[in-house]
Residue, then its C-alpha position, 0 to 999 in steps of 0.5 A: x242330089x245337090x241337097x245331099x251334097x249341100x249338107x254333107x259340107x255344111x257337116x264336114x265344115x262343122x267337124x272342122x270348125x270343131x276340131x278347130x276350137x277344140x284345138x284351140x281351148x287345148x292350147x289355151x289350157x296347156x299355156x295357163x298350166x306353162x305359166x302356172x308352173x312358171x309362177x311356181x318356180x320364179x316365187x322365191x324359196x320354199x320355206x320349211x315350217x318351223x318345229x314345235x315350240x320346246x316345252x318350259x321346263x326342260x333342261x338341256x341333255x348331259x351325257x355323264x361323266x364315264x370312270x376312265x381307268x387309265x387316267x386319261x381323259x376323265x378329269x379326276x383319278x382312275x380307277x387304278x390311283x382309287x385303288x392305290x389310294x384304298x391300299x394306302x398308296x399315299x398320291x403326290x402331285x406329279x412331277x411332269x414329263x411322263x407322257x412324250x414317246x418311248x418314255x410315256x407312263x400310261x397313268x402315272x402316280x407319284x408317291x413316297x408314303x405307304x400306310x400299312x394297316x396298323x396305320x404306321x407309315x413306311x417312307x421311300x427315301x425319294x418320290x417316285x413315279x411309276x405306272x399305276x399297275x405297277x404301283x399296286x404291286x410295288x405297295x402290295x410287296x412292302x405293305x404285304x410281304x416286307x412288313x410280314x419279313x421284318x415282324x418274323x425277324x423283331x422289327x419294323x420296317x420304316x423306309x426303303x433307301x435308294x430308290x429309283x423309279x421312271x428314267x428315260x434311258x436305256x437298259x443299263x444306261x448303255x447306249x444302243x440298248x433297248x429301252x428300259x422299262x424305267x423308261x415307262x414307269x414299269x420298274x423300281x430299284x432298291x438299294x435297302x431297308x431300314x428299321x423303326x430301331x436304326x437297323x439297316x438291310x443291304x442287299x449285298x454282302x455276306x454276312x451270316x446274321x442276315x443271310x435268312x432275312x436277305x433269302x426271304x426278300x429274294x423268294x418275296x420279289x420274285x414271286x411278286x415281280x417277273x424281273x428281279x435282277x440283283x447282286x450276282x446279276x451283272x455288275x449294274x446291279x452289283x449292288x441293288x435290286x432291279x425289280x420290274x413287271x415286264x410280260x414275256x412269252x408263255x409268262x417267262x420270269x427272271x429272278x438273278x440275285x445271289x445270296x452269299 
């Protein structure tokens, strides 16, 4: 009996110290993880690895150069000047201050020259600035519909006198007014024309002999422009042509200009 006891001891008092040691290599292994990760942490920075060496040879990317059609930002002409230029708009340099609030020209182009195709020059009597769309028309209607007018009638046309183009101001000049569409370059007036042989066209008058050539320009303007304003208009046209592009609802158009 006490044999049994004896030995049930000595097996309890082996579990023991087992579980004891087993214990005790437990801590000692979970203390070398804890520094080994604590080595880790305090080793400094992580470095990335460096990317591949650039082949030799290649040259850097360039986004090309994009067309601007607006004249903004491209460096060189839009797309509306090339076309001026094509149809014998003649390209100054601008005169400057053509881009500051209510009075901004959205691609501007300055010009006093137009080359028809039979590679004759018709003059305006000063250099104007206007809005490039606005150019196309002004050029279609004196290489187009004026040279055609004046050929009908034994003449050639040399020059277009009284010109006006971008003024920053108010219709009419009236203060309080809404703004004119000389103010963004959408407008030209015209006093007259003369011919290659000395002859001048007014706008104004009466006169019999120039009645048919007047009734013309009218019905040519104002198929072409969507504002005429001329003689008979008001009296701050009582003397010239107002001729503009202004867009208005539903395409509504304005041709006052009395023929006498």
């Amino acid at each position: 009996m006490a044999g049994r006891q004896n030995r049930r001891g000595f097996a309890g008092f082996a579990l023991s110290l087992s579980l004891s040691l087993s214990m005790l290599g437990f801590g000692a292994l979970a203390r070398d993880r804890q520094t080994e990760g604590h080595g880790l942490l305090q080793s400094g920075p992580v470095l990335a690895p460096l990317p591949p060496k650039r082949p030799t040879g290649l040259r850097p990317h360039v986004e090309p150069a994009q067309d601007s059609s607006s004249g903004q930002g491209g460096g060189g002409p839009s797309t509306c000047i090339r076309v001026f230029e094509e149809n014998g708009g003649v390209v100054l340099p601008s005169a400057g201050g053509t881009s500051t609030g209510e009075c901004a020209i959205e691609d501007p182009v300055t010009f006093q020259r137009v080359t028809i195709p039979d590679g004759s020059k018709i003059e305006l009597d000063s250099a104007i600035t206007v809005r490039c769309p606005f150019a196309l028309e002004v050029i279609a209607w004196v290489r187009d519909d004026l040279t055609a007018l004046m050929k009908r009638e034994n003449s050639q046309l040399a020059k277009l006198a009284g010109v006006g183009g971008h003024a920053c101001r108010a219709r009419n000049g009236d203060a309080g007014a809404p703004i004119s569409e000389h103010a963004s370059g959408n407008a030209l007036d015209v006093g007259g024309l003369l011919m290659q042989d000395g002859r001048a066209l007014a706008f104004v008058g009466n006169e019999s002999e120039s009645r048919s050539i007047r009734e013309a320009v009218q019905k040519s303007a104002c198929q072409r422009f969507t504002t005429v304003l001329g003689p008979g208009a008001d009296s701050s046209h009582k003397d010239h042509l107002h001729l503009d592009m202004r867009e208005r609802p539903r395409g509504f158009r304005i041709c006052q200009w009395t023929v006498e």
